[in-house]
C-alpha positions in Angstrom: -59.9 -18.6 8.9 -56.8 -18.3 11.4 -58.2 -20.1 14.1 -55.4 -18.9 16.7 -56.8 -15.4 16.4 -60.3 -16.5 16.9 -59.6 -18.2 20.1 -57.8 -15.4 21.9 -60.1 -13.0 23.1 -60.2 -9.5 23.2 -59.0 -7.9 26.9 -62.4 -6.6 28.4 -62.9 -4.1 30.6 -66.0 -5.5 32.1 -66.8 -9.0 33.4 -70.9 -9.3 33.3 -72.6 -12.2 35.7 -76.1 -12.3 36.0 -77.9 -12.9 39.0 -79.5 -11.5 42.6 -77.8 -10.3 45.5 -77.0 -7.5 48.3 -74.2 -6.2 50.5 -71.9 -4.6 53.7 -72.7 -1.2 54.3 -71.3 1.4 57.6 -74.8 3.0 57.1 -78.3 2.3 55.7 -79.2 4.5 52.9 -81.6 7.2 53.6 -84.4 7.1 51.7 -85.7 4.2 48.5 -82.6 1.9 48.8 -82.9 0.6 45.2 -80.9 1.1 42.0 -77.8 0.5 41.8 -74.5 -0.1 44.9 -70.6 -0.9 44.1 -68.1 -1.7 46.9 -64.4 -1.2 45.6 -63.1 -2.9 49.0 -64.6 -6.7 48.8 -67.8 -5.1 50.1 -67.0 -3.9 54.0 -68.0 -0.7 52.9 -71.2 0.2 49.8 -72.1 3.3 47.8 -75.6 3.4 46.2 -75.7 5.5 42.7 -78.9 7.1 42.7 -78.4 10.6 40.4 -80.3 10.2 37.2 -79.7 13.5 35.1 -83.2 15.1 33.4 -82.1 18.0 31.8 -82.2 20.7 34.1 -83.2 18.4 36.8 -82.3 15.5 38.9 -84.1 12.9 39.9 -82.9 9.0 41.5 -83.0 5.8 40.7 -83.1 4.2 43.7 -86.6 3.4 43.2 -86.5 1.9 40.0 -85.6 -2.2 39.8 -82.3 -3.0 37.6 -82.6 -5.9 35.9 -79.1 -6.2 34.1 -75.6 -4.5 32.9 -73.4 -4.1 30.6 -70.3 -1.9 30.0 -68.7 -1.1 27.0 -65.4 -3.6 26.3 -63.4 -0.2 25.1 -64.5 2.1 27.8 -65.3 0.9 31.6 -67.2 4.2 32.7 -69.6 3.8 29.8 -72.4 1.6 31.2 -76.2 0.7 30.2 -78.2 -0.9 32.5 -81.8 -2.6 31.7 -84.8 -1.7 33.6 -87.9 -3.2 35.2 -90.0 -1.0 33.6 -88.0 2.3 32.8 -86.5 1.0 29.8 -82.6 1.6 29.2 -81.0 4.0 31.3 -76.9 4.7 30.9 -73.8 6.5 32.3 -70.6 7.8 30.9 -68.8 8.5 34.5 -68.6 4.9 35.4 -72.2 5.2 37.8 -71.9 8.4 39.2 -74.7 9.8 37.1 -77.2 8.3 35.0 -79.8 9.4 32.3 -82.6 7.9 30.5 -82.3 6.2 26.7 -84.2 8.4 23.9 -86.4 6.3 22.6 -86.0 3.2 24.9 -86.9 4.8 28.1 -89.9 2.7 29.0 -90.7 -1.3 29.0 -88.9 -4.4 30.9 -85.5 -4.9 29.6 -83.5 -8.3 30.3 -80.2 -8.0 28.3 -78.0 -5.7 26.4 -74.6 -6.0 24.8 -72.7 -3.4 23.4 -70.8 -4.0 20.4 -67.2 -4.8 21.1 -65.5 -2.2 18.6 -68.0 0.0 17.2 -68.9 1.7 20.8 -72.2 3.2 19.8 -73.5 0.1 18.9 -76.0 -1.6 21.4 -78.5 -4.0 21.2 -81.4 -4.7 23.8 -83.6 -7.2 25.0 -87.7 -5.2 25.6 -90.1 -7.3 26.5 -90.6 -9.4 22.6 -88.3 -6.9 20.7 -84.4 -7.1 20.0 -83.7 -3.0 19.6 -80.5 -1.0 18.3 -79.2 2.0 18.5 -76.1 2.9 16.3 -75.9 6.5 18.3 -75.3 5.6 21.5 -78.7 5.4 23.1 -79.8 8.5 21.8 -81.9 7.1 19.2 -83.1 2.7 18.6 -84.8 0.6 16.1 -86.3 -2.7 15.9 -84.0 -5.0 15.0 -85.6 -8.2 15.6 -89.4 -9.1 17.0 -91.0 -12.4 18.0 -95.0 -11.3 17.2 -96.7 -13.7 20.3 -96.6 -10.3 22.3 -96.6 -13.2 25.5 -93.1 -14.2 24.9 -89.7 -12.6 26.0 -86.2 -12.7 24.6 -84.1 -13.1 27.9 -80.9 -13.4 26.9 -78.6 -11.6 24.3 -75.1 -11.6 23.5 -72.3 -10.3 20.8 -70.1 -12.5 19.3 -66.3 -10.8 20.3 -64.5 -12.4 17.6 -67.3 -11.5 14.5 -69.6 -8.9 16.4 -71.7 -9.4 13.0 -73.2 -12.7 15.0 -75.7 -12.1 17.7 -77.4 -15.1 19.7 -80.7 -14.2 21.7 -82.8 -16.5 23.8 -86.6 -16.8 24.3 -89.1 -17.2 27.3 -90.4 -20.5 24.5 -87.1 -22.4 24.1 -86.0 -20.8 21.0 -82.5 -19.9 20.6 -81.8 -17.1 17.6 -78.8 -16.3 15.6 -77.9 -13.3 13.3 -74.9 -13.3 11.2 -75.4 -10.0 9.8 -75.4 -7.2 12.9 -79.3 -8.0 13.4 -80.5 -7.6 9.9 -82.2 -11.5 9.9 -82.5 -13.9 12.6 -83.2 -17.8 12.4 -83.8 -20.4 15.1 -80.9 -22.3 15.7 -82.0 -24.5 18.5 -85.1 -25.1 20.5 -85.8 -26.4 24.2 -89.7 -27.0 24.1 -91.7 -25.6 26.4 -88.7 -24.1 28.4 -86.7 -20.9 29.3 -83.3 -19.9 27.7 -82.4 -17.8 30.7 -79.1 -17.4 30.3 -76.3 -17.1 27.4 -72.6 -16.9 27.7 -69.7 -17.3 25.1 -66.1 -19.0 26.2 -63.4 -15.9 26.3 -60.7 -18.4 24.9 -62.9 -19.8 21.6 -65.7 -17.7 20.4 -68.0 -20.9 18.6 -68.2 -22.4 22.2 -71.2 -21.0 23.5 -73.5 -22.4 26.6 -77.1 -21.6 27.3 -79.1 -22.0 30.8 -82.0 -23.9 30.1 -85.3 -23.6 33.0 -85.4 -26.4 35.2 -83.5 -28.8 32.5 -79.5 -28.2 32.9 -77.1 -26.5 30.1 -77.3 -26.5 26.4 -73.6 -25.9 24.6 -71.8 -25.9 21.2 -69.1 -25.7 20.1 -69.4 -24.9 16.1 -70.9 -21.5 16.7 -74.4 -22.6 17.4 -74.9 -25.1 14.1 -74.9 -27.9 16.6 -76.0 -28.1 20.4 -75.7 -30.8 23.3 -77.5 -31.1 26.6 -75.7 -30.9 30.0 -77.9 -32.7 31.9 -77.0 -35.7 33.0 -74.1 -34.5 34.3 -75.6 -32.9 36.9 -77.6 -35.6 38.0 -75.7 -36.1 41.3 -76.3 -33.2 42.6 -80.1 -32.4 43.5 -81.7 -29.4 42.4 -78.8 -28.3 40.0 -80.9 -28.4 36.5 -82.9 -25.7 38.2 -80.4 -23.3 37.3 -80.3 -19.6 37.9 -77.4 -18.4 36.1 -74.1 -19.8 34.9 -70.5 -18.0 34.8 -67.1 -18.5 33.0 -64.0 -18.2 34.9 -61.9 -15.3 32.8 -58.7 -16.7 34.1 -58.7 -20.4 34.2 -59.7 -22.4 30.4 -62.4 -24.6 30.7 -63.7 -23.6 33.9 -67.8 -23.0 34.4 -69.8 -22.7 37.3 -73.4 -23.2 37.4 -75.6 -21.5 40.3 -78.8 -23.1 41.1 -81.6 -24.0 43.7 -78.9 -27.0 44.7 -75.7 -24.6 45.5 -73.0 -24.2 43.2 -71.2 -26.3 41.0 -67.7 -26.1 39.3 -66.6 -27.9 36.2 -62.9 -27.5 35.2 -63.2 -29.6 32.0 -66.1 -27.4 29.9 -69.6 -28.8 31.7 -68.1 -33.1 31.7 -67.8 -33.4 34.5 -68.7 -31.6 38.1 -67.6 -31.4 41.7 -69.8 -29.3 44.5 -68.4 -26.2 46.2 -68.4 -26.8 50.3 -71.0 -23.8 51.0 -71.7 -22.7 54.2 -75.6 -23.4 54.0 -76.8 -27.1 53.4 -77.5 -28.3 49.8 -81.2 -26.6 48.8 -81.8 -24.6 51.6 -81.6 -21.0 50.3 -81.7 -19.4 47.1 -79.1 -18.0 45.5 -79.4 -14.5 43.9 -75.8 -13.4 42.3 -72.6 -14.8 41.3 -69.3 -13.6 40.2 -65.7 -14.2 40.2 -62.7 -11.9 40.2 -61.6 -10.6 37.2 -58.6 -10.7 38.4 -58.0 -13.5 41.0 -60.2 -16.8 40.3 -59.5 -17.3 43.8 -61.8 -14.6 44.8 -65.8 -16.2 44.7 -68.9 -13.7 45.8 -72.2 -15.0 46.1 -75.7 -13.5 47.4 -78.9 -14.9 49.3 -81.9 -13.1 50.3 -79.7 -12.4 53.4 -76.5 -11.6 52.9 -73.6 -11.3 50.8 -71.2 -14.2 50.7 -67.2 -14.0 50.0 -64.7 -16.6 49.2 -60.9 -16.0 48.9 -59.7 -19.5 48.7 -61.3 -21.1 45.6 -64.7 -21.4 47.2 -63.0 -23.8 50.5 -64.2 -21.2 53.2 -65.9 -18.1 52.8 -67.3 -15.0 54.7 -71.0 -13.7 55.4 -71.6 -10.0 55.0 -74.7 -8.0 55.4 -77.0 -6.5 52.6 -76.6 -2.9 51.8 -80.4 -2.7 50.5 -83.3 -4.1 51.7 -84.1 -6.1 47.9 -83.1 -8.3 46.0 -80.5 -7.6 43.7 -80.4 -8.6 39.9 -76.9 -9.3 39.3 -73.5 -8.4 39.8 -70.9 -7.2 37.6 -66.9 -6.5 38.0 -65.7 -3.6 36.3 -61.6 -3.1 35.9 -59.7 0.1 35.0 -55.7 0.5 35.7 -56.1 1.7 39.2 -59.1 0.4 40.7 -61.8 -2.6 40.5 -65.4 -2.2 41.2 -68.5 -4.6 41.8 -71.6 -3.2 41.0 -74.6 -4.9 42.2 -78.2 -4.4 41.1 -81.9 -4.6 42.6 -85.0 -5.3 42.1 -88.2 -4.5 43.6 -90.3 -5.6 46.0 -87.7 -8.4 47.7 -87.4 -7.8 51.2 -84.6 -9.3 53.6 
């Protein structure tokens, strides 16, 4: 194996962080204020993306609860975003418009990943299935199912340096490999009794992957998932911070992780050692933190949401800058999107959380 070509990453186009949030707007939004917003201007001013495309009608999604994102690594303005209970719906003109997945258009849908070369090629997390399509949402299979119909896989990911590995996570502790594009999974490490929420994969060093473990800290390795640690102790200074609600690599700066969780936030600079608090402007475990994401393009540049508001940072996370929610729910995550002229943060929402 050439081991300096598997620990330089493809460029992406798309920088995925999952979480809760909301945003600035001039104006409320008429109407459901759901779905889906983006703010290309460090959010003083929103745009919610409501047009869902049903043949020869239109309807919204502004009422329906988006649970997650991806977009494809080769194309920016393709984009598939899991539902609450609509299944997968997707676009091909970066938002503007959206249309429901055949044969995945209903069920609760956690996580997708698209294949990072062969574009048509997207896996999903529904409810206790793992589903594929090879034809770009038009038709999916079962790749993978967990039969205790009261279990979820919550977490999914592609492996960018051998996209024939896939790593899912369960609502029971289980953490799943496939080395052969979905064909047959095996357990490659279980947390009993608890929630993989969360799985993300270094962008320097594909075999170094961390998982976000319910109320118990991090779980990472670094040999591709044959052997796993606990981060756990390491965060025993700071109160509240195993009870994680998601976890984010830097794209810019080696090393560098950030765990969000009923505590604050947390930054390690040496892979998950060792950890220092960011200075936020609410006390330590006083609000709940709903989204995270850095800058694709400036690590300098930190956003964070609470039920409240929308939270900026252009100095590292030293001071930062309240801004109001464009909807009146919580969001489900939020997700920076680069093309050559512009950069975009798209923000979901869920149902039923009010300001």
């Amino acid at each position: 194996m050439n081991l300096t070509s598997r620990m330089i990453a493809p460029v992406l186009m798309a920088l995925v962080l999952t979480g809760a949030g909301c945003g600035t707007s001039t104006a409320q939004p008429t109407g459901p204020d759901g779905g889906i917003f983006i703010t290309r201007d460090q959010g003083e001013i929103w745009s919610q993306l409501k047009v869902l495309n049903l043949g020869v009608k239109q309807a919204s999604i502004a009422n329906m609860g988006i649970v997650t994102l991806a977009s494809d690594p080769q194309d920016a303005k393709a984009m598939y975003a899991g539902t609450v209970e609509n299944g997968v719906i997707y676009s091909l003109d970066a938002g503007e418009s959206w249309q429901s997945a055949g044969g995945l258009n209903a069920g609760h849908v956690n996580a997708i990943s698209v294949h990072p070369k062969e574009k048509c090629t997207i896996f999903a997390a529904r409810n206790n299935q793992i589903m594929k399509t090879d034809n770009c949402a038009r038709d999916w299979t079962q790749a993978y199912f967990d039969p205790r119909t009261d279990k979820q896989f919550l977490s999914m990911m592609i492996d960018w340096y051998n996209p024939n590995i896939l790593y899912a996570g369960t609502s029971d502790g289980d953490i799943v490999r496939s080395d052969n594009g979905g064909v047959a999974w095996k357990v490659v490490h279980r947390v009993e009794g608890a929630k993989i929420l969360q799985l993300i994969m270094d962008p320097t060093d594909s075999r170094v992957v961390y998982g976000l473990v319910d109320r118990q800290g991090l779980v990472k390795s670094v040999d591709g998932g044959q052997t796993w640690t606990q981060i756990r102790k390491e965060l025993d200074a700071f109160d509240g911070a195993r009870r994680g609600n998601f976890i984010a690599l830097d794209p810019l700066t080696k090393n560098r992780l950030y765990l969000v969780s009923k505590f604050g936030i947390v930054r390690s600079d040496d892979a998950g050692a060792t950890w220092t608090a960011l200075n936020l402007p609410t006390p330590p475990n006083s609000v709940e933190m709903r989204a995270f994401a850095v800058h694709p393009k400036d690590a300098n540049r930190l956003v964070y949401a609470t039920d409240k508001a929308i939270i900026w940072s252009a100095d590292g996370g030293q001071t930062w800058t309240p801004k109001k929610l464009p909807s009146s729910r919580g969001a489900s995550f939020f997700q920076y999107t680069v093309t050559p002229t512009q950069t975009t943060l798209y923000m979901g929402t869920l149902p039923g959380t009010k300001k």
